[in-house]
N, C-alpha and C positions, 0 to 999 in steps of 0.2 A: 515910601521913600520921599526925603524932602529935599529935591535938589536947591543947589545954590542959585539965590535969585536973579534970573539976566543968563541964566544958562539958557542958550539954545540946541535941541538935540530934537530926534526923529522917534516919538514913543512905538515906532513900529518896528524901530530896528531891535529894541527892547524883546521881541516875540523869538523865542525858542532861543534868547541867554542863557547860559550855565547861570545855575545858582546854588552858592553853599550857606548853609547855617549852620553856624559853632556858637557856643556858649565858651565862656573861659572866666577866670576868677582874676580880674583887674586890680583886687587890692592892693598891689606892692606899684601898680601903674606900668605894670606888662602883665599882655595875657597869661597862665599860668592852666593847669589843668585843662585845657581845649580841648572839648567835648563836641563833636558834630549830632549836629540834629536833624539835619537833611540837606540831599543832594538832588538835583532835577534842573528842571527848568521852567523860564515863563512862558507861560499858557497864555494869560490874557492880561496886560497891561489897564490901566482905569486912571484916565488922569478926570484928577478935579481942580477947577479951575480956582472955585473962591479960595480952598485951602491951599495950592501952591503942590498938592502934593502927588501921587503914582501909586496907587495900592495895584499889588502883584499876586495875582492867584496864578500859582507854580505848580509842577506836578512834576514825581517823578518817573514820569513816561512807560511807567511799566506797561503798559500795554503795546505799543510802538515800539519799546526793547521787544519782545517778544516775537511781535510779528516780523522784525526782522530775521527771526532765526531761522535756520534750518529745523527739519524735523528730529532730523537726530541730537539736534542741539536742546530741541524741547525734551525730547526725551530721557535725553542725558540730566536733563534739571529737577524730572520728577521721577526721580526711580522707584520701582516698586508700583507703579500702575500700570494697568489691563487698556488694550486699546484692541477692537473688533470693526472692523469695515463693515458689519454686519449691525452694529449696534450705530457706530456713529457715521456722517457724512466723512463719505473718502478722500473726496475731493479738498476736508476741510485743513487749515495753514494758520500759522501763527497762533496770533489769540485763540481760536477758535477749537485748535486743535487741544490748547493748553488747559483750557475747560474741561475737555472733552477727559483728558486723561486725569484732572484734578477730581472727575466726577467721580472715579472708583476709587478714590486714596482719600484718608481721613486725614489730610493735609492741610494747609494754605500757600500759596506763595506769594510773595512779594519783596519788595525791594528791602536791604538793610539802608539804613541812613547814611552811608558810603554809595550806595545804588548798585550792589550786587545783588544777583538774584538768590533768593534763602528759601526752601520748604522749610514748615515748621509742621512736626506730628502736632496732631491734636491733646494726644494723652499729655496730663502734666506730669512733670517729675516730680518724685517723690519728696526729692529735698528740693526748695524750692529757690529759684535763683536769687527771688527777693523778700521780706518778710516785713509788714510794715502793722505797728503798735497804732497804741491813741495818741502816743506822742507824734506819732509822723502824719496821722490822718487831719485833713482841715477841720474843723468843728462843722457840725452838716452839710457835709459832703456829700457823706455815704448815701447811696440808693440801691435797693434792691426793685429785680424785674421777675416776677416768674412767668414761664411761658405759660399760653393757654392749652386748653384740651385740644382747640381747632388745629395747633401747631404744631400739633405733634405726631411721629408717625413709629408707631411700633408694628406694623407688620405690610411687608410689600407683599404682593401675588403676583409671579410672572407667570406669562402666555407665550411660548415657543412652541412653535411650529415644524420639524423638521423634515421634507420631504426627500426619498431620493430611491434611485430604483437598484435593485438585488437580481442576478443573473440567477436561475435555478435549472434544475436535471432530475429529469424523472430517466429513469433506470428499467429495463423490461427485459427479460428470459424470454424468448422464444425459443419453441421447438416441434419438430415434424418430422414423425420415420414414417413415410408411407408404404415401406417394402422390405422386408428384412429377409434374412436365410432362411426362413420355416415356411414361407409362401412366394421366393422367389420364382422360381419355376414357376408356377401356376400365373403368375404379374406378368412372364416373359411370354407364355405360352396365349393370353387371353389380348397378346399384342399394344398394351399401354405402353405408356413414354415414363423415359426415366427424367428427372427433375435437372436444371444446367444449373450447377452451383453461379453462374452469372446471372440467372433469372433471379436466386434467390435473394443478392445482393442487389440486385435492382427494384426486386419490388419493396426490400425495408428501404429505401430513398427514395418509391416515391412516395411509402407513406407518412416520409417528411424525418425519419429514424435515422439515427448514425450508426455506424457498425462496430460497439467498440470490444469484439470479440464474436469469434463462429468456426465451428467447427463442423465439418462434412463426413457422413457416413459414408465411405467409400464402395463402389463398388466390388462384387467379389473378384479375387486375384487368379481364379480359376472357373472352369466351365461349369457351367449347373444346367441340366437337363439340354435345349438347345440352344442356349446362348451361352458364347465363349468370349471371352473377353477382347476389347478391342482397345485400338490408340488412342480413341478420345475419351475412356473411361473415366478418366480423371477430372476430364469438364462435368462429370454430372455424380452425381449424390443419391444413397438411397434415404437421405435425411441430413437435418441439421438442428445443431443446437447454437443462438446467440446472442447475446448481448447487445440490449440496442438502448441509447439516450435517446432523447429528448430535448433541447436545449428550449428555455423560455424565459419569460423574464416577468418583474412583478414590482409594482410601485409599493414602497413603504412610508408613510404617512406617522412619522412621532408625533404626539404632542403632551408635549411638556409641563406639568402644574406644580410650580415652584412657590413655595411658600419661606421668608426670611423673615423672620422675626424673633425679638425682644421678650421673650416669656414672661421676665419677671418684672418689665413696665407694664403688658398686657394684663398681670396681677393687680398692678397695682392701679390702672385707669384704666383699664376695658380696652377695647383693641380700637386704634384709629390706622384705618386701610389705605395705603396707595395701592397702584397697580404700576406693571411694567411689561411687556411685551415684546415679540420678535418673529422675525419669520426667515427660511433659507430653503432654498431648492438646492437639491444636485444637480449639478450641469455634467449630461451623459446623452450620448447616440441615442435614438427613439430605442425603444425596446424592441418593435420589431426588427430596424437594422441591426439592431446584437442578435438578436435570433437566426433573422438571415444571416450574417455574417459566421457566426458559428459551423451552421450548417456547410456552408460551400468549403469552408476551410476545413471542416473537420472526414467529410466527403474528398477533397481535394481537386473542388473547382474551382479553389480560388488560392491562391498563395499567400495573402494577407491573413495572417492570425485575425482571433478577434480578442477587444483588448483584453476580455473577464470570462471565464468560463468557472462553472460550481463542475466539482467533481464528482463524476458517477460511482453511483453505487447499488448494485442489484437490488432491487426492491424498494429502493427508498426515491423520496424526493428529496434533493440537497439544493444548499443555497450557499453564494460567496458574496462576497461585496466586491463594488462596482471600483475602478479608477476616476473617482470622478476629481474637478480641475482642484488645483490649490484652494481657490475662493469660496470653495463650496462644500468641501469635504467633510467629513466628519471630525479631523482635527477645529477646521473654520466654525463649524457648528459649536463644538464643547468650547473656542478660545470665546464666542461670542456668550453662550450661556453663562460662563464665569463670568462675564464683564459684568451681566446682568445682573447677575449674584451681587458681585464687589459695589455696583451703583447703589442697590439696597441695601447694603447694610452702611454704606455712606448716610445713605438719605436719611436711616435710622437715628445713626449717631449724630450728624448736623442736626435735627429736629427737635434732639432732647440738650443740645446744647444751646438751646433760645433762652435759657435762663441767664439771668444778667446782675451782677456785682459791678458797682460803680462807685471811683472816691476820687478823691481831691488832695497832692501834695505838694510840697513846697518843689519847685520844677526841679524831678530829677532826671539827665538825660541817660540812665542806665536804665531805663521804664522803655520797654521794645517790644517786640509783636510775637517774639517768640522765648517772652521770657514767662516762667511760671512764676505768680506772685502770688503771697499769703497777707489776707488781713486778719489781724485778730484782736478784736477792740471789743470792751463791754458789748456784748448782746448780737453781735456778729462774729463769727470764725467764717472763712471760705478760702479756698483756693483753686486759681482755676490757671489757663493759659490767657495772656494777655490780649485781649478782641478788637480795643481799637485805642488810641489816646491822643491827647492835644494837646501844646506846649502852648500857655499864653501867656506872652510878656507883652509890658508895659512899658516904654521908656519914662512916659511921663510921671507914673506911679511907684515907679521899684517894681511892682508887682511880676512872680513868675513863678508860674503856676502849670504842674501837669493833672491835665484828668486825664484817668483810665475808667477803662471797664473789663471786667474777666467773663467769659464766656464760664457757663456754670452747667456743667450735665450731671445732673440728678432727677431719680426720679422714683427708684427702689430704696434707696439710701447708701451711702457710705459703705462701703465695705462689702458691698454685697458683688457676689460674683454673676457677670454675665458670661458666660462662655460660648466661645469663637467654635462655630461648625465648621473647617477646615472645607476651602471653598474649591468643590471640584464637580465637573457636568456629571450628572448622573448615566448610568450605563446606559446606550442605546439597544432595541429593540436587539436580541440576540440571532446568530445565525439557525435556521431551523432544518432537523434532519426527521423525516417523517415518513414512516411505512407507505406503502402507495395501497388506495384505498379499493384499488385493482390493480393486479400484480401479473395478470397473463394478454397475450395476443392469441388471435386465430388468426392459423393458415389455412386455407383452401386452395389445394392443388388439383387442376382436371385433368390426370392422365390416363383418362382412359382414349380408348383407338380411336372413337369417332367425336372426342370434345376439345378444346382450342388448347389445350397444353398449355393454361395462363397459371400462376401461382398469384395469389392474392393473399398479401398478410393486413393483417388490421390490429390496430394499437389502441388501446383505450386513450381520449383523449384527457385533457389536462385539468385538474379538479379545478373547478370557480374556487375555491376556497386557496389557491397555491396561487393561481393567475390573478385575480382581483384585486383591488387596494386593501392593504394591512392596514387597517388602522391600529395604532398602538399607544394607549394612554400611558405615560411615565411622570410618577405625583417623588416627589423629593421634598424632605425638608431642612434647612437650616438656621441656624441660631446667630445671628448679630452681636459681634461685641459691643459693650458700651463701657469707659472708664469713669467709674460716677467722680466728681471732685466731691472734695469739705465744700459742705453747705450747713452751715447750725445758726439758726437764729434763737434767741429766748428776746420774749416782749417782756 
C-alpha cells in the first residue's frame, strides 16, 4: 500500500482488517468481469520508511475460523470421516480436532476465495475443470517433481491390542442313590440315617455350585419290613440327581496384525513400511465380584442380579460376553480399528501424491484448489487436482501472472486398477462352547448308625485352560485405494 503523503494514521489498527482482492477488466474504465482472489485478513502490517510504503501479509484465518467451531460444526464440514477417542485425543477442539478427522479422509480443506469452508476429494475428475495447451503455458515454466523412494509409503502394519473379560459356566450332573427298594429293609433294619434333601442343597453351596436343577428319590409311600412311613418323609430322599453351574470368569487378550497396503506400488518399488498402533481395555467389575455376584443371586442371598451370566449347559463349559461401558466395548474397539484402517490408507495415498507438475499462466482467477487441471503441451501430458497456486501482479509492470502446481499420484501407471478392501474390524475372538474335560462329581454320604450323618459332594475344579488369559492372535489384511492421474512425459 502507498498511502498519501502527510497521511497520519495508526499501522496497528491496520491488524485483523478485512481484506478483499478482485481482479476485473478496466478497459471500457469500469470494472467489468470482477473476479475475487481472496478474502481474510491482515496478519502483520510492515511499514517502510524510505519507500513511504505498508506491505500486508494477510491470511485467511482458516485456522481461527475453525477453532471457533463447535464440534458438530467440524464435523458437519467433513463428512464421511472416522473419529475414535481411542485413536485420537478426546479432549481435542477446533483445529485440532479438524486434523484429527481430515487424517482418515482423502481430502483437504480450506477456504474458497470468498472464505467459505470447501472439502475438496483428492481423486480428479475425469473431465477436467480446466485444460491448458502451449498456447496458454508461459515458455519455461513448466517443472516436474517426482517423489523419492524415502517418501513413500505403500504399506502400514497396525498393532491393536484389545483386552476385556468373558463371564463363563461350567455345567455338572451329579447323582447318588444310596438306598433303593431291593435293600431298603436291610438299610432300615442295620439302623443308618436317611439323607435331608436340605443337607443335600446345602452341601452343592458350599462347594461353591448353583442348583440349577434336582430331583429327589422319594421315600417309599408304604411300610417295608419295620419302618412305616412318617410326616417328615418328605424332608429326606433315598437319592438325587442335579444340575449344578459353576459361574467364573476369564480375561481375553485380542491382538490384532493389520496389514493395509498398495500391492501394485509394492510391485513396482519394493515395500516402504509405516506402522500404527492402539490399545483398549474393557472397563467391567473384577472377575471375581461377577463370580461372587453371580453366586449369591443365583442362590438367592442377594437380590441384585449380576450384570452378565453364560448360560449353562450339561457338560459343557459356555461363555457370554460381558456389558462393558460405551468407551470401551466392542462396538469402541472395531469404531477405533477402522479409524486405523482409514488413517493408512490416507497415509498411503498422501505419500504417493508427492509427485508434482508445476506451470506458469497469464493470471487466471478461475485456477483454485479444488479445480482438476489438464496440461498437455509437447513432451508433457498430466492431470492432476490443483496443490497449491500464486497470483503475481505488478502495478508497475502490467505483469499478472498465476503459478500453480498439481499434485500428481502415480506410480503403477495410468489406468491401472488399485482396489479398495471395503474397510471393516475384523471378527473378534469367538464365543466358545466346550465339553468339560471332567464331567462327574462325588458324593460321600456317612449314614451309617455310629458316623456323623455329613454329605460331602465335590466338584472338579475349573480347567487353567477356561480360567487363564486367552491370548488370541487376529492377522487381517487390506488393500488401499489409490487414483493414479495422466503422468506422460517423452524427453
Amino acid at each position: 500500500m502507498l498511502p498519501t503523503l502527510g497521511t497520519a494514521f495508526s499501522v496497528f489498527d491496520w491488524v485483523g482488517r478485512s481484506v478483499l482482492i478482485e481482479i476485473a477488466d478496466m478497459s471500457s474504465g469500469s470494472p467489468a468481469s470482477v473476479k475475487r482472489l481472496f478474502t481474510g485478513i491482515i496478519d502483520t502490517p510492515t511499514l517502510d520508511l524510505q519507500s513511504h510504503t505498508i506491505a500486508l501479509r494477510c491470511t485467511d484465518n482458516l485456522q481461527q475460523v475453525i477453532e471457533s467451531m463447535t464440534l458438530a460444526a467440524i464435523e458437519a464440514e467433513i463428512p464421511g470421516s472416522r473419529y475414535s477417542p481411542v485413536v485420537f485425543d478426546r479432549a481435542a477442539r477446533g483445529w485440532s480436532r479438524s486434523q484429527d478427522l481430515l487424517s482418515t479422509l482423502p481430502a483437504s480443506l480450506d477456504m474458497t476465495p470468498y472464505a467459505v469452508l470447501r472439502l475438496t476429494d483428492w481423486a480428479p475428475l475425469l473431465v477436467p475443470d480446466i485444460v491448458f495447451d502451449a498456447s496458454h503455458i508461459l515458455d519455461g515454466s513448466t517443472s516436474v517433481t517426482i517423489a523419492g523412494a524415502s517418501q513413500l509409503t505403500n504399506q502400514v502394519d497396525i498393532d491393536f491390542g484389545y483386552r476385556y473379560p468373558r463371564v463363563k459356566c461350567d455345567m455338572y450332573t451329579v447323582s447318588e442313590q444310596y438306598v433303593d427298594d431291593t435293600n431298603f429293609s436291610v438299610f432300615v433294619d442295620d439302623g443308618n440315617w436317611f439323607l435331608q434333601r436340605a443337607a443335600v442343597e446345602a452341601a452343592i453351596r458350599s462347594a461353591g455350585g448353583t442348583i440349577e436343577s434336582i430331583a429327589f428319590t422319594p421315600l417309599p409311600n408304604a411300610a417295608i419290613g419295620q419302618w412305616v412311613p412318617g410326616p417328615y418323609d418328605v424332608e429326606l430322599c433315598m437319592g438325587f440327581t442335579a444340575g449344578v453351574s459353576f459361574d467364573f470368569g476369564q480375561q481375553v487378550e485380542e491382538t490384532h496384525t493389520i496389514t493395509v497396503s498398495a500391492p501394485n506400488s509394492i510391485t513396482a518399488v519394493g515395500t516402504h513400511r509405516d506402522r500404527l498402533s492402539g490399545a483398549l481395555e474393557g472397563v467391567y467389575p473384577s472377575i471375581t465380584a461377577a463370580e461372587s455376584s453371580a453366586l449369591l443371586w443365583k442362590n438367592d442371598y442377594s437380590g441384585v442380579p449380576p450384570q452378565d451370566v453364560a448360560l449353562p449347559i450339561l457338560g459343557k463349559t459356555t461363555s457370554a460376553e460381558v456389558s462393558l461401558t460405551p468407551e470401551t466395548s466392542r462396538a469402541a474397539a472395531d469404531e477405533a480399528i477402522e479409524t486405523l484402517i482409514e488413517i493408512a490408507k490416507v497415509k498411503i495415498w498422501a505419500s504417493h501424491r508427492y509427485n508434482e507438475v508445476a506451470a506458469s499462466v497469464p493470471l487466471n482467477p478461475s485456477i483454485d484448489l479444488d479445480q482438476t487441471i489438464e496440461i498437455d503441451i509437447p513432451g508433457l501430458h498430466a492431470r492432476g487436482k490443483c496443490r497449491s497456486l500464486q497470483h503475481r501482479m505488478s502495478p508497475s509492470t502490467g505483469e499478472a501472472v498465476t503459478d500453480f502446481a498439481l499434485a500428481i499420484c502415480s506410480v503403477a501407471g495410468t489406468g491401472v486398477t488399485h482396489a479398495d478392501t471395503p474397510t471393516a474390524a475384523p471378527a473378534g475372538a469367538p464365543l466358545t462352547e466346550t465339553d468339560l474335560l471332567v464331567d462327574f462329581a462325588t458324593v460321600d454320604f456317612n449314614f451309617g448308625a455310629t458316623e456323623d450323618h455329613v454329605i460331602t459332594i465335590t466338584f472338579p475344579g475349573v480347567e487353567a485352560l477356561e480360567r487363564d488369559l486367552s491370548e488370541v492372535p487376529i492377522t487381517a489384511n487390506f488393500s488401499a485405494p489409490l487414483v493414479e492421474d495422466i503422468f506422460e512425459v517423452v524427453l
